[in-house]
LOTI-574992 format. One line per 8 residues: number of its first residue (from 1); their letters; for each residue x, y, z of C-alpha. Coordinates in Angstrom, 1 decimal, padded with zeros to 4 digits. Example, Ala and Ser with C-alpha at 12.3 -4.5 7.8 and 13.67 -1.06 7.14 Angstrom:
2
1	as	012.3 -004.5 007.8 ~ 013.7 -001.1 007.1
END
This chain:
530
1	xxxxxxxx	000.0 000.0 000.0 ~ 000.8 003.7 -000.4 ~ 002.2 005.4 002.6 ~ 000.2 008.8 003.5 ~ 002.2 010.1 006.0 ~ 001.6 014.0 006.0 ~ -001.6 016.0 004.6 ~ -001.8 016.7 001.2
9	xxxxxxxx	-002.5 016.1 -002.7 ~ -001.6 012.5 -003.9 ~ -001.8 011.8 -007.3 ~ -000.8 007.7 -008.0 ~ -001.3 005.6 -011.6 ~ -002.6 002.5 -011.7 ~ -003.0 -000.1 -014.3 ~ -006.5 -001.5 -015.5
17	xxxxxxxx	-006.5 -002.3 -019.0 ~ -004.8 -005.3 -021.0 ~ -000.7 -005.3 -021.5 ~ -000.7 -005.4 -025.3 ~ 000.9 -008.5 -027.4 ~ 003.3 -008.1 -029.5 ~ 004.2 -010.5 -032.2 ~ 007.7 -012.0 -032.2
25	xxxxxxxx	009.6 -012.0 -035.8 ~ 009.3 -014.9 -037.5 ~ 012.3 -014.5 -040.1 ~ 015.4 -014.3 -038.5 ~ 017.7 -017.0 -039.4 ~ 020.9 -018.7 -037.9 ~ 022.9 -020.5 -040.3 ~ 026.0 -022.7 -038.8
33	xxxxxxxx	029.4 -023.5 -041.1 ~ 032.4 -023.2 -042.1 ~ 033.5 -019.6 -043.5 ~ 036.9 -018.4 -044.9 ~ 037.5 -016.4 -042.0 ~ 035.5 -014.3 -039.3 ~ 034.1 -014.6 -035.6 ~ 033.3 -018.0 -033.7
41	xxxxxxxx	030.5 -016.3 -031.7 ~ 027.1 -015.7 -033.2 ~ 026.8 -012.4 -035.2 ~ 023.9 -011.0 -036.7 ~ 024.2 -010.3 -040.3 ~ 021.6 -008.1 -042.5 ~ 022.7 -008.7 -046.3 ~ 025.3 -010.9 -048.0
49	xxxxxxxx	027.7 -007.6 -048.5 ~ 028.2 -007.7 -044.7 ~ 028.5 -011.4 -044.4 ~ 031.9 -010.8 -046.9 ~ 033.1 -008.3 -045.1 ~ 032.8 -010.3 -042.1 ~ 033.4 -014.1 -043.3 ~ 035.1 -013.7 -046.4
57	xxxxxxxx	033.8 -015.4 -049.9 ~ 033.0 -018.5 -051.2 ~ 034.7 -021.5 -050.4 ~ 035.1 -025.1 -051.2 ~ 034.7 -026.4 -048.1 ~ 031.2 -025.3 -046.7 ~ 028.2 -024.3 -048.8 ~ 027.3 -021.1 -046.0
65	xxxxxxxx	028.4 -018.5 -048.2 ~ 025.9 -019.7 -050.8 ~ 023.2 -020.1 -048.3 ~ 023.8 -016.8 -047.2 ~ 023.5 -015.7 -050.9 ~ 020.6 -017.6 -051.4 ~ 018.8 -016.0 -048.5 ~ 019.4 -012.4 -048.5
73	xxxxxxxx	018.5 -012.7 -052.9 ~ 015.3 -014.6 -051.7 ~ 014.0 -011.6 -049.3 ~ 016.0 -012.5 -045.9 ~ 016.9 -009.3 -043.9 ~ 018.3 -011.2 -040.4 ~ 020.3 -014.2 -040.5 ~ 022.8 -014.8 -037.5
81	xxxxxxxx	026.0 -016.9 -038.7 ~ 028.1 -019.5 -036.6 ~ 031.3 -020.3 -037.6 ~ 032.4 -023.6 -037.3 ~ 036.2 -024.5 -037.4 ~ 037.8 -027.9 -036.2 ~ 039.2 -029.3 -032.8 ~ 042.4 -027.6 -032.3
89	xxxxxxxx	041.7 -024.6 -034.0 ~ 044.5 -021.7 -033.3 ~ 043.9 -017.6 -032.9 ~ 046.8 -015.6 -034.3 ~ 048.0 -013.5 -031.6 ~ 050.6 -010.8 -031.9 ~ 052.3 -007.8 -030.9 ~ 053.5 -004.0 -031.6
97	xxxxxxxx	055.5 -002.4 -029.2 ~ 053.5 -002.5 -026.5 ~ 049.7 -003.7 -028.0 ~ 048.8 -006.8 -028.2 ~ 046.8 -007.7 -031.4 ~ 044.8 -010.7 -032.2 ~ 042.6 -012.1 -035.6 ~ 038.8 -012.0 -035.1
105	xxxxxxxx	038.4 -015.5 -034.7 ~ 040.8 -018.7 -035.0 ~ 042.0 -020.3 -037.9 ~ 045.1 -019.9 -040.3 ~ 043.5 -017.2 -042.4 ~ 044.8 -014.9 -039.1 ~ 048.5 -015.8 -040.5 ~ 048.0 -013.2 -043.4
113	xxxxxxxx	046.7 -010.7 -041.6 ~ 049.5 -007.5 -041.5 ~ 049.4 -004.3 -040.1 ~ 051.4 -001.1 -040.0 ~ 051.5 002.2 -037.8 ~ 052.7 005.4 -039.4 ~ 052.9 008.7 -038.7 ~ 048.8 010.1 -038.8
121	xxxxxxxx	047.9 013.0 -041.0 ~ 047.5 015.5 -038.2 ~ 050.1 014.6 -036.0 ~ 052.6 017.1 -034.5 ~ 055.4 016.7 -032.0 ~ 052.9 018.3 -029.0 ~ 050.2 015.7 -030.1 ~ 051.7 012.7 -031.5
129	xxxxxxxx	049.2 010.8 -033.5 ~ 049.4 007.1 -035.8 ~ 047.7 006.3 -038.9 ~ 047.0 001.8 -038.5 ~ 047.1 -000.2 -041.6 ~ 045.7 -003.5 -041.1 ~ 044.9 -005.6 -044.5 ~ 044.4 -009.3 -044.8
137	xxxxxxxx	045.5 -011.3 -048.2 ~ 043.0 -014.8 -049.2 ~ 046.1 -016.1 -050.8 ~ 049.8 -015.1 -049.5 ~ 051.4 -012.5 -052.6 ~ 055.3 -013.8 -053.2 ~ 057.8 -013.4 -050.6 ~ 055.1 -012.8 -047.7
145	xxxxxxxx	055.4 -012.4 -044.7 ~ 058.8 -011.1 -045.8 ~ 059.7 -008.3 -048.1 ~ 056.3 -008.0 -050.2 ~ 055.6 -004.2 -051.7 ~ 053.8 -002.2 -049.4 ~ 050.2 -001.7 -051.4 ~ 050.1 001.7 -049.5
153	xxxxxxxx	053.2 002.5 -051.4 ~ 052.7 006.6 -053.1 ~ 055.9 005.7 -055.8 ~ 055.1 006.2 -059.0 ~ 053.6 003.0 -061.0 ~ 056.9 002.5 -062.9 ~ 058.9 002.6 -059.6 ~ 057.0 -000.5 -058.1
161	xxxxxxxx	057.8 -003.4 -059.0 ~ 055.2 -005.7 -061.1 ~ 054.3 -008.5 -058.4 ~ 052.6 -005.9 -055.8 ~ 049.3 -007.8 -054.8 ~ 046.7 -005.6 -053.4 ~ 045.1 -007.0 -050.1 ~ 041.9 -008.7 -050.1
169	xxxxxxxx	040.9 -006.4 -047.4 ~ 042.6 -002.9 -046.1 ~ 041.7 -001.1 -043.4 ~ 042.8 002.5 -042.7 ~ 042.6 004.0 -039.8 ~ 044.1 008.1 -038.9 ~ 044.7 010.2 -036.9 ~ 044.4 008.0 -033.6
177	xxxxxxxx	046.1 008.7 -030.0 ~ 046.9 006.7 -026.7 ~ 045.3 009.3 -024.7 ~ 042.6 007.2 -022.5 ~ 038.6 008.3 -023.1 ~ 039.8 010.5 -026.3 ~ 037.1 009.5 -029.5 ~ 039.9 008.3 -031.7
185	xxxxxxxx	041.7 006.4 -029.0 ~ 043.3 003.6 -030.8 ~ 042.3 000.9 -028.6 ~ 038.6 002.0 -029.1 ~ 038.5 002.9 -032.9 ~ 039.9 -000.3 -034.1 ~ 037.8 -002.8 -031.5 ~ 034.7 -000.5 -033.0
193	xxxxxxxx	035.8 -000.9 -036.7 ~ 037.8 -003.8 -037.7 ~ 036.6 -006.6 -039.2 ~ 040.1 -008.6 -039.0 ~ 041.7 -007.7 -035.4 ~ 041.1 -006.8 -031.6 ~ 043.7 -004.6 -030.0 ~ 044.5 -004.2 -026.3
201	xxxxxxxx	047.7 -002.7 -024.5 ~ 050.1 -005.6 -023.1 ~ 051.1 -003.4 -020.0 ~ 049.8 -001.4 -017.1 ~ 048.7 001.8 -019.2 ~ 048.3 002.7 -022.6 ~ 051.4 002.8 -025.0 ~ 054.1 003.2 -026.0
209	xxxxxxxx	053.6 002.9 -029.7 ~ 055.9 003.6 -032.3 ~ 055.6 003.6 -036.2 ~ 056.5 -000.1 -037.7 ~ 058.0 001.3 -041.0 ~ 056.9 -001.2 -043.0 ~ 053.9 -004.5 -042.8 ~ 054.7 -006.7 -040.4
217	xxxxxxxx	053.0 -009.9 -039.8 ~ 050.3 -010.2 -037.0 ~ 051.5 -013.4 -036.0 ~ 051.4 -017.2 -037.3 ~ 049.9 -019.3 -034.2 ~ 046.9 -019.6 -036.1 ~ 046.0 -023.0 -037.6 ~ 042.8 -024.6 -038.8
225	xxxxxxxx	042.4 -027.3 -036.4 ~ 041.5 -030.8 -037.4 ~ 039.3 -031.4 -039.9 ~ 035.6 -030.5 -039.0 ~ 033.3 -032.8 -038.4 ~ 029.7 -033.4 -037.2 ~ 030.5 -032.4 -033.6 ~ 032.2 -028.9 -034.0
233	xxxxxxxx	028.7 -027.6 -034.5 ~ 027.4 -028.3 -031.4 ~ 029.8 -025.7 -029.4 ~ 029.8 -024.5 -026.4 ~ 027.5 -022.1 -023.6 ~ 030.1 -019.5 -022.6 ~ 027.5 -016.8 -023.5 ~ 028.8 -014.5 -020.4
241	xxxxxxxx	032.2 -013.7 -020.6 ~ 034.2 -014.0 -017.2 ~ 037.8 -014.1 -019.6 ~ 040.4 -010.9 -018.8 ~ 041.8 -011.0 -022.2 ~ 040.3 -010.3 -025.9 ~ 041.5 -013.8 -026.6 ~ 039.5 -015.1 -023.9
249	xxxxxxxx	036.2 -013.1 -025.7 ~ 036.7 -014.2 -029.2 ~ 036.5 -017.9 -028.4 ~ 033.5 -017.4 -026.3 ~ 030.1 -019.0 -026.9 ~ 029.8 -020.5 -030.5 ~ 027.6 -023.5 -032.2 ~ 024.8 -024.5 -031.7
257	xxxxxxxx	025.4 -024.6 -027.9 ~ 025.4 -020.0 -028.3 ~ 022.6 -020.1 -031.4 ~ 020.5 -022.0 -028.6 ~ 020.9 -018.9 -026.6 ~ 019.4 -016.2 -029.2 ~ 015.9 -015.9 -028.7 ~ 014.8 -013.9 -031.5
265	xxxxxxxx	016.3 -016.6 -034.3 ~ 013.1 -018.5 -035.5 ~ 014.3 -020.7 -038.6 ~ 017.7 -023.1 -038.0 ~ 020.0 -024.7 -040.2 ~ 023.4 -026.3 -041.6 ~ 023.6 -026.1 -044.8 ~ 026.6 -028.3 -045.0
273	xxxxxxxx	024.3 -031.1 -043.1 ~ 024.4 -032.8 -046.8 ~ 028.0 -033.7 -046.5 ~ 029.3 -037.0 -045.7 ~ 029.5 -038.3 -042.2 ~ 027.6 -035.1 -041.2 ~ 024.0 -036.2 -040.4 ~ 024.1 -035.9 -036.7
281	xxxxxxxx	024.1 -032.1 -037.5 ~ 020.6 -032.7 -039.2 ~ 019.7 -034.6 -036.0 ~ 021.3 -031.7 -033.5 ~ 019.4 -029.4 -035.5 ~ 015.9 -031.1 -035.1 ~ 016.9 -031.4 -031.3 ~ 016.9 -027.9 -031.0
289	xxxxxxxx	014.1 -027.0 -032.3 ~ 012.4 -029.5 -030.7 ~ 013.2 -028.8 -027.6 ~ 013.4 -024.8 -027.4 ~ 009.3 -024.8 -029.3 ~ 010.5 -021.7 -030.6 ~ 012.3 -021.9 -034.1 ~ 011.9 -024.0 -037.1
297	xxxxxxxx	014.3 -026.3 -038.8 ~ 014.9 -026.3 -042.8 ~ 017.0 -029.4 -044.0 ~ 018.0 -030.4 -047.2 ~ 018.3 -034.1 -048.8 ~ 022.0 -035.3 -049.7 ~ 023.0 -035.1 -053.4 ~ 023.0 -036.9 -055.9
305	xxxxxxxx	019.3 -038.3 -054.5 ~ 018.3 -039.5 -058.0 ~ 014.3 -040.3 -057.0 ~ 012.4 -040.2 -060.2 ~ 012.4 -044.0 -061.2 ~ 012.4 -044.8 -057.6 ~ 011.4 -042.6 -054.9 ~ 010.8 -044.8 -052.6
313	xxxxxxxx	014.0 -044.7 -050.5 ~ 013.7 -041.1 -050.2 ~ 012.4 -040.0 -047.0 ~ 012.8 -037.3 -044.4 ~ 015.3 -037.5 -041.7 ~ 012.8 -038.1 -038.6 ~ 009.6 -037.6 -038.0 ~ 008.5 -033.8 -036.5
321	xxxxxxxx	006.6 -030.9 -037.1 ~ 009.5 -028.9 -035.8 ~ 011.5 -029.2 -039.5 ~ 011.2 -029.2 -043.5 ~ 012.8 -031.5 -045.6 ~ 013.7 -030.7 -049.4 ~ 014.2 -031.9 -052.6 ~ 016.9 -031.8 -055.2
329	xxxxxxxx	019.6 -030.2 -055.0 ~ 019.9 -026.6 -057.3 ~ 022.0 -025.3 -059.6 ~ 023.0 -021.3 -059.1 ~ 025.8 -019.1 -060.2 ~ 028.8 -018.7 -058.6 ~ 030.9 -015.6 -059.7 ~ 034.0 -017.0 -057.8
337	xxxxxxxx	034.6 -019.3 -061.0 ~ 032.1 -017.5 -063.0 ~ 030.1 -020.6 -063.7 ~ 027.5 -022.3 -062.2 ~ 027.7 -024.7 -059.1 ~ 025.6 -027.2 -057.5 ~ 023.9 -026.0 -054.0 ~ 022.0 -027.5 -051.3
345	xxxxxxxx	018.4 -025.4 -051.6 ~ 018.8 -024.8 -047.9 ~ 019.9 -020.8 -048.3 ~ 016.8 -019.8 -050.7 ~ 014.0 -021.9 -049.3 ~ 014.8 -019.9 -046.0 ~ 014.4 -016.7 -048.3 ~ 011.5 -017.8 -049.9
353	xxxxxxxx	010.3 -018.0 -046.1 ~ 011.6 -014.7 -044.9 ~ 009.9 -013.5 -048.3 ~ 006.1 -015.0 -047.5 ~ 006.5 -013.9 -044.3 ~ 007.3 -010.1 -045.0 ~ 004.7 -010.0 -047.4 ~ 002.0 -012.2 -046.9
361	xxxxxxxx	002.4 -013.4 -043.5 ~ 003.5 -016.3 -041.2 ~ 000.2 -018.4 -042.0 ~ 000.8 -017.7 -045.5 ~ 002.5 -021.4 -046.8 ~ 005.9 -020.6 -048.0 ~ 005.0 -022.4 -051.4 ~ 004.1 -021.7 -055.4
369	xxxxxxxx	007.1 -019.3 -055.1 ~ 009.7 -018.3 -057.5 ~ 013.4 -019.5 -056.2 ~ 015.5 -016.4 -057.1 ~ 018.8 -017.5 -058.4 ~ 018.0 -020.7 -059.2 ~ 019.1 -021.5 -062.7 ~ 018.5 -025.3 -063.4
377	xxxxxxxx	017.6 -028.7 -061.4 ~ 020.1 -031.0 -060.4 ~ 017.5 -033.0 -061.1 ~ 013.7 -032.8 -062.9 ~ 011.1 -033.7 -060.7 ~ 008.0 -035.0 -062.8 ~ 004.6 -034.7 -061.4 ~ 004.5 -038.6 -060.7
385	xxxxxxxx	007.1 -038.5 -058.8 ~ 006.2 -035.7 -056.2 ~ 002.6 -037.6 -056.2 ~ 004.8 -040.6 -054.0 ~ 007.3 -038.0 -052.0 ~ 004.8 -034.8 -051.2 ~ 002.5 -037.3 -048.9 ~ 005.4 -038.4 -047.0
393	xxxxxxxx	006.5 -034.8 -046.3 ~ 009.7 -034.3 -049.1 ~ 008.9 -030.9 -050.7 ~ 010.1 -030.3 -054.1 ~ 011.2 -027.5 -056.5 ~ 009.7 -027.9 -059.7 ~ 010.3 -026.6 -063.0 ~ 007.5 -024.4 -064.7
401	xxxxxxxx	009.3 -022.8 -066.9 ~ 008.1 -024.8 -070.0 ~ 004.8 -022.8 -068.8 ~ 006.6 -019.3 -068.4 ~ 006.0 -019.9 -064.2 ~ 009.9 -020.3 -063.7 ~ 011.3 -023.0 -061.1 ~ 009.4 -022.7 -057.8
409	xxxxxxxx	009.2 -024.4 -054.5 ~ 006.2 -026.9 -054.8 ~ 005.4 -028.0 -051.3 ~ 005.1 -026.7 -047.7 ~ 004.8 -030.0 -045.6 ~ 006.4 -031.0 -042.3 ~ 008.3 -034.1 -042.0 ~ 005.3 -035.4 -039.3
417	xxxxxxxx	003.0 -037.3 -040.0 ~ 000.4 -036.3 -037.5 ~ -002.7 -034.8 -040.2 ~ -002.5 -031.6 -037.2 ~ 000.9 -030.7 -038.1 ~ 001.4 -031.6 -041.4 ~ 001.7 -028.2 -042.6 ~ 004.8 -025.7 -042.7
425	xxxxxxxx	002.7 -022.5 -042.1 ~ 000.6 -024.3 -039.6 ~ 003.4 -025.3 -037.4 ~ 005.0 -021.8 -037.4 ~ 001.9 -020.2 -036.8 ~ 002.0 -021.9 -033.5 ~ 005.4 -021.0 -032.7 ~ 004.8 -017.5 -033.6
433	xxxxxxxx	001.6 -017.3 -031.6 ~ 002.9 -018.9 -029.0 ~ 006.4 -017.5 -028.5 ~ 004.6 -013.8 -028.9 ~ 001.6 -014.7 -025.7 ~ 005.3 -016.3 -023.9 ~ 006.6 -013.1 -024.3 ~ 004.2 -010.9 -024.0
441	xxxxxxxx	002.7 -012.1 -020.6 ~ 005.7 -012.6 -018.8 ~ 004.3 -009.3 -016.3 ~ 001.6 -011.4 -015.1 ~ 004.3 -013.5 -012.8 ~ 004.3 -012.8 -008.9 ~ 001.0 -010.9 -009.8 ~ -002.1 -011.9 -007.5
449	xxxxxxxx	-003.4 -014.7 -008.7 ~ -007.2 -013.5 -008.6 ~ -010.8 -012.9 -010.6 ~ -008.9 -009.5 -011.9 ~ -005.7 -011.0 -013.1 ~ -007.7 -013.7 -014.8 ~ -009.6 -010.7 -016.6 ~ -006.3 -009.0 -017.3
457	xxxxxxxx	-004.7 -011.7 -019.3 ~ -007.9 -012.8 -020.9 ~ -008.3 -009.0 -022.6 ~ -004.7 -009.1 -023.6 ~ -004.7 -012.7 -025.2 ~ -007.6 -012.4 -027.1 ~ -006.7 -008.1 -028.3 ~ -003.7 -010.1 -029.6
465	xxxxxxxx	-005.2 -013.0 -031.1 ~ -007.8 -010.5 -032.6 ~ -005.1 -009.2 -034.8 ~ -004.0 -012.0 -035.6 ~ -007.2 -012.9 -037.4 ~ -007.5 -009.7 -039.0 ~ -004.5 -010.3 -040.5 ~ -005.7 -013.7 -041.8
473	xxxxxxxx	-004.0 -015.7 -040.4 ~ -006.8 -017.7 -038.7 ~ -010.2 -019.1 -040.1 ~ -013.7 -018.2 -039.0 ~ -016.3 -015.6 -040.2 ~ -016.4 -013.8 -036.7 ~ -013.9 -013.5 -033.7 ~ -015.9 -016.5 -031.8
481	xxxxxxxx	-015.4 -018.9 -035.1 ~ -011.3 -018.5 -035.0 ~ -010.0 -018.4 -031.5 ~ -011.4 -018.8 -027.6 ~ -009.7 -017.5 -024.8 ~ -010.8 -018.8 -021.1 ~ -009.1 -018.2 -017.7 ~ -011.5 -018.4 -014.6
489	xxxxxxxx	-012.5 -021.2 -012.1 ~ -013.2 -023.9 -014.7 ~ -009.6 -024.0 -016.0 ~ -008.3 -024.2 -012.8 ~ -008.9 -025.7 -009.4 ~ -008.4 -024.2 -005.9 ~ -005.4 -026.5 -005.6 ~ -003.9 -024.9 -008.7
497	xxxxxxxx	-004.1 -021.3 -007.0 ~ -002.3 -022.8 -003.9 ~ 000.4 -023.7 -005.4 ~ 000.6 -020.6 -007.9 ~ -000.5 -021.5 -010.9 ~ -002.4 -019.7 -013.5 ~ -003.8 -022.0 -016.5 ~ -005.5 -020.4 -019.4
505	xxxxxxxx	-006.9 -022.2 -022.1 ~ -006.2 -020.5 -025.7 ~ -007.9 -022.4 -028.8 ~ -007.1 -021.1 -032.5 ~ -008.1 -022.3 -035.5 ~ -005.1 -021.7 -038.2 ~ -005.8 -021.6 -042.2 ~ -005.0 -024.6 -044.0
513	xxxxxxxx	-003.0 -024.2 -047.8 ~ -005.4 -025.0 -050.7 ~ -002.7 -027.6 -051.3 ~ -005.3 -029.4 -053.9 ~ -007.5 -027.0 -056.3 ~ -010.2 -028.9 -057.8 ~ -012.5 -027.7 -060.3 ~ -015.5 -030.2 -061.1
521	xxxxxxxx	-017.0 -028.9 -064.4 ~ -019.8 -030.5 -066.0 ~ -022.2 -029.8 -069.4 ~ -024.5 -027.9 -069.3 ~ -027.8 -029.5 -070.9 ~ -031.5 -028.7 -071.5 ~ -032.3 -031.9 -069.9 ~ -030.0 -030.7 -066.7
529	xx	-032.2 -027.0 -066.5 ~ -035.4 -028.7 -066.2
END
């Protein structure tokens, strides 16, 4: 109660009227892999320009960097990437004068990573200020780490000599001090900006720091580890960090052990799941999911799944509502060899999700859509063969082109076989309905557990709910038809209130995909008007 201790005015708010809902996104992604470089901690990425300048390009070993592609050119706008590297892995760690420096994240890639300190461009002997060059090279140029030409090098063209190799990556950064708290303290400006190292200062205080002269090589303790396999991506949980040094934060959390962590990510995968001896990642995945009820799995079959003849074999990884399962494999471009390569679909059906989503909604199947990028089939999928796979929950892309339609996704089935779950948009409607009531009532804890609480939640369930079936999303001519929401004394006994519980009843009823469109036509006869 309100203490009144002396006369006077008192003016006090109090709360009445329903806490409003609001939905949880239902398009962020988390992709897990193998990258040419980049952070082992979860890092949210919004379009495949950033994901280079963070993780590098394509390469041979993972298909992420194609995922990635294939989601942002699909409509995908959040997608949080896990880099996975194997047992053993090494960070390149270094020094200059008296700062430490260290590659964002372990592997050899952190071997050809150089940096330089010069003289900055408004430095004077009063203020002494340094200009850091830090550039990274994909492939060594000759002679590295020794006496390669400076690409920063002002000599005329003719005065430098023919095998100078501009960096893959340069970063330039002026005009910095040591002066703790300044806004271009080096420390801070190059932790803030660099996507290939984290500074600190080795000693008790800032500096000294003195120009290199020339590119000198970070270090060369970085190494790639052991070669990855199906357990590297199930990480670990160091999601606070209790380390003292910046190497001790960039191997924090990573795998799926840190993605598990992220609440906001809604669809899962691996895209490199298809490769061999890697299908207890498909498995981890599905555990997830399963067991947080709050994201969505997308898995892809292996390749070279041949299934028109005989599709028989072909079948879904497990049975669950919590994942999709699809079929063949795709054929994009890839500008690294400037031809085209054979993907896993993984990367655009998570597009084509992100896509429906933004612009139809969540309960809108993520089906009979066009997969952007997609230039051929590994393999044709005829119309008898998706009559034997689609019931047993293998979606397929299907070419439509000889009809001017293009190659779309042509199925939105779960891998369950319970008829209640069968659907992709059904499933994640749940998910997003009920992560966004989780979320949303999480005030009503410790509150009194009485007839005005009850009334409290019920108004801000069903003024949720109520949007939700404006929007569509739910079936019924009238509020009553497409959801209920109850929470008194007949969802709940006397011995559920002594022991603190509150149990409300919700009941919705989601829109089904017109999955089959018949039309029955008949003739239309004198004898049939009489």
């Amino acid at each position: 109660m309100p203490e009144y201790l002396s006369p006077g005015v008192y003016v006090e708010e109090i709360s009445t009227g329903p806490v409003p809902i609001e939905g949880v996104s239902t398009s962020t992604a988390a992709m897990l892999g193998a990258t040419e470089r980049g952070p082992l901690y979860p890092k949210l990425i919004t379009s495949f320009l950033q994901f280079q300048r963070w993780y590098g390009s394509y390469i041979d070993q993972s298909f992420l960097a194609y995922a990635m592609q294939g989601f942002f050119d699909n409509g995908g706008q959040r997608c949080y990437v896990a880099r996975i590297v194997g047992a053993g892995a090494g960070l390149t760690t270094g020094s200059v004068d008296n700062m430490n420096v260290f590659a964002i994240g372990h592997g050899a890639w952190g071997n050809r990573v150089m940096i330089k300190v010069d003289v900055a461009t408004r430095s004077t002997p009063l203020r002494p200020m340094f200009r850091v060059y830090v550039l990274y090279y994909r492939t060594p140029p000759p002679n590295f780490p020794g006496s390669i030409i400076d690409p920063t090098s002002t000599l005329p063209a003719d005065l430098v000599s023919t095998d100078r190799r501009n960096p893959d990556v340069l970063e330039v950064y002026d005009n910095l001090t040591e002066e703790p708290g300044a806004s271009n303290n080096i420390i801070t400006v190059i932790n803030s900006s660099s996507r290939l190292v984290r500074v600190e200062w080795s000693g008790a205080g800032p500096g000294p720091l003195a120009p290199t002269g020339n590119f000198v090589q970070v270090g060369s303790t970085g190494s790639d580890g052991a070669p990855i396999n199906a357990g590297d991506f199930n990480g670990n949980d160091d999601s606070i960090f209790t380390g003292t040094t910046t190497a001790d934060l960039l191997g924090r959390g990573r795998g799926l052990a840190a993605v598990a962590n992220i609440d906001e990510v809604s669809l899962l995968m691996a895209p490199d799941e298809v490769r061999s001896n890697m299908s207890p990642v498909t498995d981890a995945v599905l555990d997830q999911c399963e067991a947080l009820k709050d994201r969505f799995a997308i898995c892809s079959v292996v390749q070279g799944r041949s299934d028109i003849d005989n599709p028989t074999p072909l079948n879904p990884p497990r049975d669950t509502s919590y994942g999709a399962f699809y079929y063949p494999w795709v054929w994009v471009y890839d500008p690294s060899i400037n031809d085209q390569r054979l993907i896993p679909p993984t990367g655009i059906v998570a597009g084509i999700y992100a896509r429906t989503d933004v612009t139809r909604g969540v309960h809108k199947a993520p089906a009979n859509e066009v997969g952007r990028g997609v230039r051929d089939l590994e393999f044709p999928v005829p119309k008898g063969t998706q009559d034997v796979l689609n019931p047993r929950g293998v979606n397929c892309f299907r070419d439509f082109r000889p009809d001017g339609r293009g190659i779309r996704l042509w199925g939105a089935r779960t891998m369950s076989s319970n008829g209640e779950w069968k659907y992709v948009n059904v499933r994640r409607l749940f998910l997003f309905v009920e992560e966004s009531i989780d979320e949303g009532t999480q005030w009503v804890v410790f509150e009194p557990n009485d007839s005005a609480l009850w009334a409290r939640v019920v108004r801000s369930i069903s003024n949720f709910l109520l949007s939700v079936w404006r929007s569509g999303a739910l079936m019924g001519l009238t509020q009553e038809e497409a959801f209920f929401v109850k929470c008194d004394r007949t969802t709940m006994t006397q011995d559920d209130i002594d022991n603190g519980r509150l149990i409300c009843y919700i009941g919705i009823a989601p829109v089904k995909p017109a999955e089959f469109v018949i039309f029955r036509i008949s003739q239309k006869t004198i004898e049939a008007q009489q």
